[in-house]
LUMDRENMI-682309 format. One record per residue (C-alpha): residue number from 0; residue in one letter; y, x, z. Coordinates in Angstrom, 3 decimals. Layout:
N
+------+------+----------+----------+----------+
: resi : resn :        y :        x :        z :
+------+------+----------+----------+----------+
:  NUM :    A :        Y :        X :        Z :
...
+------+------+----------+----------+----------+
// end
This chain:
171
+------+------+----------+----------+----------+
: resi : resn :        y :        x :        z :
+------+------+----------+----------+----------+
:    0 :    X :   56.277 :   55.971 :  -18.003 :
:    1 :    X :   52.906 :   53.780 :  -16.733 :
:    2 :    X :   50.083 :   56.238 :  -15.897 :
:    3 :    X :   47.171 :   56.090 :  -17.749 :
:    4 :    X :   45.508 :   52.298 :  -18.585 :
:    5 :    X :   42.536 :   51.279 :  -16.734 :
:    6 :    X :   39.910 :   48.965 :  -18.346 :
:    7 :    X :   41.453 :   45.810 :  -16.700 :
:    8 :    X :   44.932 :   46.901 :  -17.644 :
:    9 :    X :   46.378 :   48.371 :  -14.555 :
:   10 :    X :   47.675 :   51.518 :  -14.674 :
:   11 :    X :   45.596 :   54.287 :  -12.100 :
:   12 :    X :   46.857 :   55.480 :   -9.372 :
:   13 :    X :   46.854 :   59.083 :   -7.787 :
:   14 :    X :   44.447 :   59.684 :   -5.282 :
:   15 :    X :   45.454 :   60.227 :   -1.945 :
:   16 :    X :   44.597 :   63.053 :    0.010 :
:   17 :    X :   42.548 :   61.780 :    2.739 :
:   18 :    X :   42.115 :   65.114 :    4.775 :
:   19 :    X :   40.988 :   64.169 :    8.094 :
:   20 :    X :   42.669 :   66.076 :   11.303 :
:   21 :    X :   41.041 :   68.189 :   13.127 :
:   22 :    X :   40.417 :   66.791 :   16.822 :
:   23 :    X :   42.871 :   69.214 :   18.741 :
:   24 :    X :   45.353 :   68.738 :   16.602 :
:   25 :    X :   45.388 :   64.931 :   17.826 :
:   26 :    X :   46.264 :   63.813 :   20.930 :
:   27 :    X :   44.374 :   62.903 :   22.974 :
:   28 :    X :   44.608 :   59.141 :   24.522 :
:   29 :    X :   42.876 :   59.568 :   27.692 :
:   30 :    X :   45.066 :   58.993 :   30.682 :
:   31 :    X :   48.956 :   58.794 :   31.897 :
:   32 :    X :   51.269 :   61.920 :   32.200 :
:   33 :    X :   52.330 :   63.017 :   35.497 :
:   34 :    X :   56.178 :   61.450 :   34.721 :
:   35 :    X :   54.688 :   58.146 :   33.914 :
:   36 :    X :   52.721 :   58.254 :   37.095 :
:   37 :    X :   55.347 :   59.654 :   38.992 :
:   38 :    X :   58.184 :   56.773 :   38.042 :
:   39 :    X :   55.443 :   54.378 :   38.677 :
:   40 :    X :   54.759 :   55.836 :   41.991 :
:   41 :    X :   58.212 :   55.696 :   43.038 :
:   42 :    X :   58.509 :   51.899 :   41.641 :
:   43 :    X :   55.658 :   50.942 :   44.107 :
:   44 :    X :   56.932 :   52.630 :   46.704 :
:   45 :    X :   60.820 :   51.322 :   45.984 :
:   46 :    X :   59.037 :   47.962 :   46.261 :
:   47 :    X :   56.866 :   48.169 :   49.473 :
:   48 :    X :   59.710 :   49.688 :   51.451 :
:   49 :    X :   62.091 :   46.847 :   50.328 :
:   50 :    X :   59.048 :   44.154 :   51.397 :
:   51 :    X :   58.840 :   46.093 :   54.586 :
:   52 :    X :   62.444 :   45.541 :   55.382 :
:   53 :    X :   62.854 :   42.418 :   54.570 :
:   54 :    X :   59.629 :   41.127 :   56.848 :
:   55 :    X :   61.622 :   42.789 :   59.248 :
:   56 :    X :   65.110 :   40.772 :   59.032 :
:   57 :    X :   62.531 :   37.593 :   59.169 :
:   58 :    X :   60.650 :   38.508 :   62.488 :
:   59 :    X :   63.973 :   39.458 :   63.906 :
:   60 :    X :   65.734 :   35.825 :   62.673 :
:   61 :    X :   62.412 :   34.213 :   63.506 :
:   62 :    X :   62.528 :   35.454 :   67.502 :
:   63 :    X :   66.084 :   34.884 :   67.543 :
:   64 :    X :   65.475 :   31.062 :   66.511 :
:   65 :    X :   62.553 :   30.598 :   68.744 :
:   66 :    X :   64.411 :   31.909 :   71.788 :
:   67 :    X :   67.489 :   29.622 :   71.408 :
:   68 :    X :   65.699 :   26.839 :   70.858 :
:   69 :    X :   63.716 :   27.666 :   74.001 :
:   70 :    X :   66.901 :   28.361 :   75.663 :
:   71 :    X :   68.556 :   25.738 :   74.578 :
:   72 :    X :   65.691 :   23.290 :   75.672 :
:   73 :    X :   66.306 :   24.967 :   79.180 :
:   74 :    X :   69.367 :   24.438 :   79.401 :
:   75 :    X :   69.047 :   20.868 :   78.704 :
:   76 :    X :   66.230 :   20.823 :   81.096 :
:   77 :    X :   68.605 :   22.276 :   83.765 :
:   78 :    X :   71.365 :   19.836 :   82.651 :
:   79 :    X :   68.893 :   16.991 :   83.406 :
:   80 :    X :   67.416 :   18.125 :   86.728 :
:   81 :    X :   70.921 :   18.316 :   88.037 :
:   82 :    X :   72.449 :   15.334 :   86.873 :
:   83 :    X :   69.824 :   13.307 :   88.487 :
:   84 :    X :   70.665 :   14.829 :   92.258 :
:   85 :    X :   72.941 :   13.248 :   93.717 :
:   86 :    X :   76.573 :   14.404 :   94.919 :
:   87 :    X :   75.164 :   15.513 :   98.530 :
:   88 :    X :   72.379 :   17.680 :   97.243 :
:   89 :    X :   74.507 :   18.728 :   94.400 :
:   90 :    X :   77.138 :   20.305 :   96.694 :
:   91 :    X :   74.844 :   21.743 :   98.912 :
:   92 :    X :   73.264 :   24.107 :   96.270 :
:   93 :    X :   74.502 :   27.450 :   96.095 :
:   94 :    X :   77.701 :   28.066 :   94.282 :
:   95 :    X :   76.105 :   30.385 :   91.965 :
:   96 :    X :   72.486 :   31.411 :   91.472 :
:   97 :    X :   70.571 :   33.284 :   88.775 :
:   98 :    X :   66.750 :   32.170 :   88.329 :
:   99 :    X :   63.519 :   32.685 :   86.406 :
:  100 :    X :   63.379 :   30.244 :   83.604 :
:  101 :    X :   59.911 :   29.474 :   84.182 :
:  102 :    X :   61.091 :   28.375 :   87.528 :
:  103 :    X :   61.656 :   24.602 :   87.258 :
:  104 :    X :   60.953 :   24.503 :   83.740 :
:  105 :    X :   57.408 :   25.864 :   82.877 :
:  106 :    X :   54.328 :   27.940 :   83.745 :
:  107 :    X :   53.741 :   29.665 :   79.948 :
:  108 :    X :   53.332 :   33.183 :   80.230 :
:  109 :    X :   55.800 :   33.365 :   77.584 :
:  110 :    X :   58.861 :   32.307 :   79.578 :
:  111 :    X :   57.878 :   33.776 :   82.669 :
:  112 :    X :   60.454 :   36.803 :   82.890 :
:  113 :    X :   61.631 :   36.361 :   79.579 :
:  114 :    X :   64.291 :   33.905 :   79.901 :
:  115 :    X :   67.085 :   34.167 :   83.221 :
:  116 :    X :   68.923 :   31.073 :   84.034 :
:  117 :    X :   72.255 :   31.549 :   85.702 :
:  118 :    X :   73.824 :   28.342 :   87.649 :
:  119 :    X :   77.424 :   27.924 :   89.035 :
:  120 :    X :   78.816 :   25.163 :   90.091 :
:  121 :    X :   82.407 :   24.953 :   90.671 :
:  122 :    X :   84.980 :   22.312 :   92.160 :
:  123 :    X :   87.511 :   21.108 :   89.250 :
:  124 :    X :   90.767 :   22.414 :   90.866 :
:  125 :    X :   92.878 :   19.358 :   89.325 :
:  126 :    X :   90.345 :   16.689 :   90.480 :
:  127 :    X :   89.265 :   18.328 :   94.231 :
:  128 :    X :   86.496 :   16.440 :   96.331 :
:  129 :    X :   85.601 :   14.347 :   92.943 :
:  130 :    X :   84.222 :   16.542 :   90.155 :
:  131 :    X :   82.567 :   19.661 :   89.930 :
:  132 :    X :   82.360 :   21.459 :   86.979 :
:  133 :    X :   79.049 :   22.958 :   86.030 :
:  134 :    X :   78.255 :   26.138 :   83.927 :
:  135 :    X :   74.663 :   26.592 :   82.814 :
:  136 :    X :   73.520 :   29.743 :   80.735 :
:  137 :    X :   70.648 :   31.567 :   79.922 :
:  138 :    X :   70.232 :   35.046 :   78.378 :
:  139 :    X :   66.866 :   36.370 :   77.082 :
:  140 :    X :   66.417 :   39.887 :   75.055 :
:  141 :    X :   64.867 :   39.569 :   71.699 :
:  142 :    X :   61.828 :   42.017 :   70.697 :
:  143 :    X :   64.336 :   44.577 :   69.302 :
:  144 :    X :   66.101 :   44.864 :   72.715 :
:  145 :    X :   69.483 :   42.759 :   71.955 :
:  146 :    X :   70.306 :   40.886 :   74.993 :
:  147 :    X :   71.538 :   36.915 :   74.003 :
:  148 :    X :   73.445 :   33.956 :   75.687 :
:  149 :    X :   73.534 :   30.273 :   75.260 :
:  150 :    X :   75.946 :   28.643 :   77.781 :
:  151 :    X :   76.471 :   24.571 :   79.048 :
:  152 :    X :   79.226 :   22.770 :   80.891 :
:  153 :    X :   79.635 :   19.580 :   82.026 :
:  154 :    X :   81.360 :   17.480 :   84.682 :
:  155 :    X :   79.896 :   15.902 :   87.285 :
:  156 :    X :   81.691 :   13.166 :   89.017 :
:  157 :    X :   81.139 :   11.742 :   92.683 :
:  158 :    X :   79.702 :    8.387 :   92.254 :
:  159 :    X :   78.938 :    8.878 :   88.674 :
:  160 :    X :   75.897 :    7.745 :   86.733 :
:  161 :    X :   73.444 :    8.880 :   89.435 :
:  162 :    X :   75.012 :    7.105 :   92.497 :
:  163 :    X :   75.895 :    3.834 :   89.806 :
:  164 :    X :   72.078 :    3.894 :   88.558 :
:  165 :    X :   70.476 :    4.454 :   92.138 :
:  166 :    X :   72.624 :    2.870 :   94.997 :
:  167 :    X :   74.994 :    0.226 :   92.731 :
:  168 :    X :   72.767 :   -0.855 :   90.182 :
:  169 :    X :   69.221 :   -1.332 :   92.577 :
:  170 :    X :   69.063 :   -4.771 :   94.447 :
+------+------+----------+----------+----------+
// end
């Protein structure tokens, strides 16, 4: 059954109650709880420590990359100084001999005592009085303490490049 007609022909509708709440029986919309603070907390934290790590792993792979590219541009330095001696002055260097990197190489502070170039040069057993075989290598320690190595050899043959180029191909 319709309720009872209005005068525009709608039928009425029952009031609602509209008892308002007392205050403290609301709550209140001030602030977080402690769990929401606390979860956030540790989600901030979660993410610093992982940003902390991870800056870490990229100084470490940055100081590794520096140093072999600063050993490896000694070594080529090395490579160079001796190939352009010639076969005398080549044999009458030391068999072995450990150096300073900033020795021959440069005067930066930075390679001074960081880098130590180890030289040995050897006769080739098959190929005596013609050939020596030379070892370069240089080891450096990182800023976390691990020690590393990047090694050279090559051959160097009596009346090779150096005696063609000075003596054979001069006037």
């Amino acid at each position: 059954m319709l309720g009872p007609m209005t005068p525009h022909g709608s039928s009425a509708r029952p009031a609602r109650d509209r008892t308002v709440f007392p205050s403290k029986l609301r709550r209140p919309h001030r602030g977080f709880t402690i769990p929401e603070v606390a979860l956030s907390a540790l989600i901030l934290a979660l993410g610093i420590s992982t940003a902390i790590i991870a800056l870490q792993w990229g100084y470490r792979s940055l100081d590794l990359a520096r140093g072999t590219t600063l050993a490896s541009q000694i070594l080529q330095s090395e490579i160079e100084r001796l190939r352009m001696m010639n076969w005398s002055t080549l044999n009458a260097l030391p068999a072995s001999e450990t150096f300073d990197g900033a020795t021959y190489f440069s005067g930066a502070p930075g390679i001074a005592g960081k880098f130590a170039v180890t030289r040995t040069i050897a006769p080739d057993p098959n190929r005596t009085g013609s050939v020596d075989k030379i070892t370069v290598s240089v080891t450096w320690k990182t800023y976390d303490g691990r020690s590393h190595t990047r090694t050279f050899q090559t051959e160097y043959m009596k009346d090779g490049l150096y005696d063609y180029y000075y003596t054979l191909a001069r006037p």
